[in-house]
KEKE-3310 file (N, C-alpha, C; in steps of 0.2 Angstrom, whole numbers, plus 5000, padded with zeros to 4 digits):
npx = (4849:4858:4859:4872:4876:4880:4897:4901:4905:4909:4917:4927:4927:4942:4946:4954:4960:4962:4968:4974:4982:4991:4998:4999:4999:4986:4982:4969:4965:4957:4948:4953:4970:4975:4986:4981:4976:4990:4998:4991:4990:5004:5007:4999:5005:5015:5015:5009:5020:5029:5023:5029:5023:5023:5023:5018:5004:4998:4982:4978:4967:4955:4957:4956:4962:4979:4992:5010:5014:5009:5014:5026:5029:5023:5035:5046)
npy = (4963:4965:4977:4983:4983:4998:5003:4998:5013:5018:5019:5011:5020:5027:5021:5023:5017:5017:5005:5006:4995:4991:4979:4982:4993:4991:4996:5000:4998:5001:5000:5008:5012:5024:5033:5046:5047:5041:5049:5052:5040:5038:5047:5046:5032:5036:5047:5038:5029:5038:5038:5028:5011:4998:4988:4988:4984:4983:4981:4974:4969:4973:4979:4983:4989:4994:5002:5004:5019:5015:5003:5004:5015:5009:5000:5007)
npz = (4866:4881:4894:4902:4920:4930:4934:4953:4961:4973:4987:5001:5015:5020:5038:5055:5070:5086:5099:5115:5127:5143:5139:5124:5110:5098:5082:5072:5053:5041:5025:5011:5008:5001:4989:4994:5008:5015:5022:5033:5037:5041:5051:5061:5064:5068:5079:5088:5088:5096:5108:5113:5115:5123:5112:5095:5087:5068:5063:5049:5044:5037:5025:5009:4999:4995:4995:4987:4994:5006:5010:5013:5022:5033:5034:5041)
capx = (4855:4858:4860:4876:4875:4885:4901:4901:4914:4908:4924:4925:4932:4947:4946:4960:4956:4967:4966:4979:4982:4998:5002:5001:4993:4984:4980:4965:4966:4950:4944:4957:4977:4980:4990:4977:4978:4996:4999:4987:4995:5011:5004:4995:5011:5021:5010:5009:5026:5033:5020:5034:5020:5029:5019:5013:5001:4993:4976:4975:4962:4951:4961:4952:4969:4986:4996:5014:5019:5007:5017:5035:5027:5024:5042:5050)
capy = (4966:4965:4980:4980:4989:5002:5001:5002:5017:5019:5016:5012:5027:5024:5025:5023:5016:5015:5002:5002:4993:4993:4976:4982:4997:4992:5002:4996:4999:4999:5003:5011:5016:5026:5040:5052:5043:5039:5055:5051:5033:5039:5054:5040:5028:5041:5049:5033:5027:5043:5036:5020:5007:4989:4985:4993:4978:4986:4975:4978:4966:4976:4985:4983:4990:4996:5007:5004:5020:5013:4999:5010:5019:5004:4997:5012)
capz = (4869:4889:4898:4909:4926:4931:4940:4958:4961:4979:4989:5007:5019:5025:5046:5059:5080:5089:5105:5119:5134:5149:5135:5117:5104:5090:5076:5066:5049:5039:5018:5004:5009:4991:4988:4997:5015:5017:5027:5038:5042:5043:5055:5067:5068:5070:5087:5093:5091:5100:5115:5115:5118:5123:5104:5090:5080:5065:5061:5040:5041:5033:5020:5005:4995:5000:4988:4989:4998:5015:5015:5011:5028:5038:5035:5044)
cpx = (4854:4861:4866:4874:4881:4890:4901:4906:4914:4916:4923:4932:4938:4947:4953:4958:4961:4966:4972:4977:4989:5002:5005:4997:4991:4980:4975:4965:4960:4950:4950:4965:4978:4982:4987:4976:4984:4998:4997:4991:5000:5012:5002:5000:5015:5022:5011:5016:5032:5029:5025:5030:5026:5027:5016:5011:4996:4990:4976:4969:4957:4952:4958:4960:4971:4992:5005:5018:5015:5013:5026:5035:5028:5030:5045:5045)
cpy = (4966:4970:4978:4987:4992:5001:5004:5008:5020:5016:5014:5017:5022:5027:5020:5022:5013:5011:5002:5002:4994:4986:4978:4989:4994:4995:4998:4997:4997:5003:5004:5014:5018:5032:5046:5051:5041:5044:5053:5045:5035:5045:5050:5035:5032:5045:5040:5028:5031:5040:5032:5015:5000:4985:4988:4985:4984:4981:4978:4975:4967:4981:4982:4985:4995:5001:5007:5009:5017:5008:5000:5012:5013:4999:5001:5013)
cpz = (4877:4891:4903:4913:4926:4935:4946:4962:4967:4981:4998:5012:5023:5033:5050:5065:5081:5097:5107:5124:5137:5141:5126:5114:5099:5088:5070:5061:5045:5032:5014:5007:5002:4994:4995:5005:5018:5023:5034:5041:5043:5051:5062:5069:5070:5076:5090:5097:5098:5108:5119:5119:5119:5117:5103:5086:5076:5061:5052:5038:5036:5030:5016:4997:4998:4994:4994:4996:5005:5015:5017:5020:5032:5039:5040:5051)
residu = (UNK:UNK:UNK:UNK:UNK:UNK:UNK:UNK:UNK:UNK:UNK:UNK:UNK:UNK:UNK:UNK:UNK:UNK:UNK:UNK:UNK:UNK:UNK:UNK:UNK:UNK:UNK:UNK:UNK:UNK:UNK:UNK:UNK:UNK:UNK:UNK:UNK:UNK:UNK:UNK:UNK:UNK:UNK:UNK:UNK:UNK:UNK:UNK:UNK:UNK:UNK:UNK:UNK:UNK:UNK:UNK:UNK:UNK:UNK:UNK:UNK:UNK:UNK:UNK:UNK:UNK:UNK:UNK:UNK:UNK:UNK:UNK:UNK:UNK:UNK:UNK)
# end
């Protein structure tokens, strides 16, 4: 019988960076958007866009998973 390994149930922290210049803000997006982090993004576009950059880009290139309401969030 073959032993299975355990599941990895490490997750990766969800973190926020924000880069602006006089052209554009963007908002890095990095690791898990579930239920327990949507505040957070919506807290962070929500500060940012009060700045009224000339552009908001949000990087999600390293979102790992995105739970419907981030993306509910990121519409508005």
């Amino acid at each position: 019988m073959t032993a299975l390994a355990a599941p990895d149930l490490s997750r990766p922290t969800p973190s926020f960076q924000v880069n602006a210049t006089s052209d554009a803000t963007v908002l890095d997006v990095a690791g898990e958007l579930d239920l327990n982090v949507t505040d957070r993004l919506a807290d962070c576009l929500g500060s940012e866009l009060a700045l009224g950059p000339p552009a908001l880009i949000v990087d999600a290139a390293d979102v790992t998973f995105c739970a419907v309401r981030a993306l509910a969030i990121s519409r508005h």
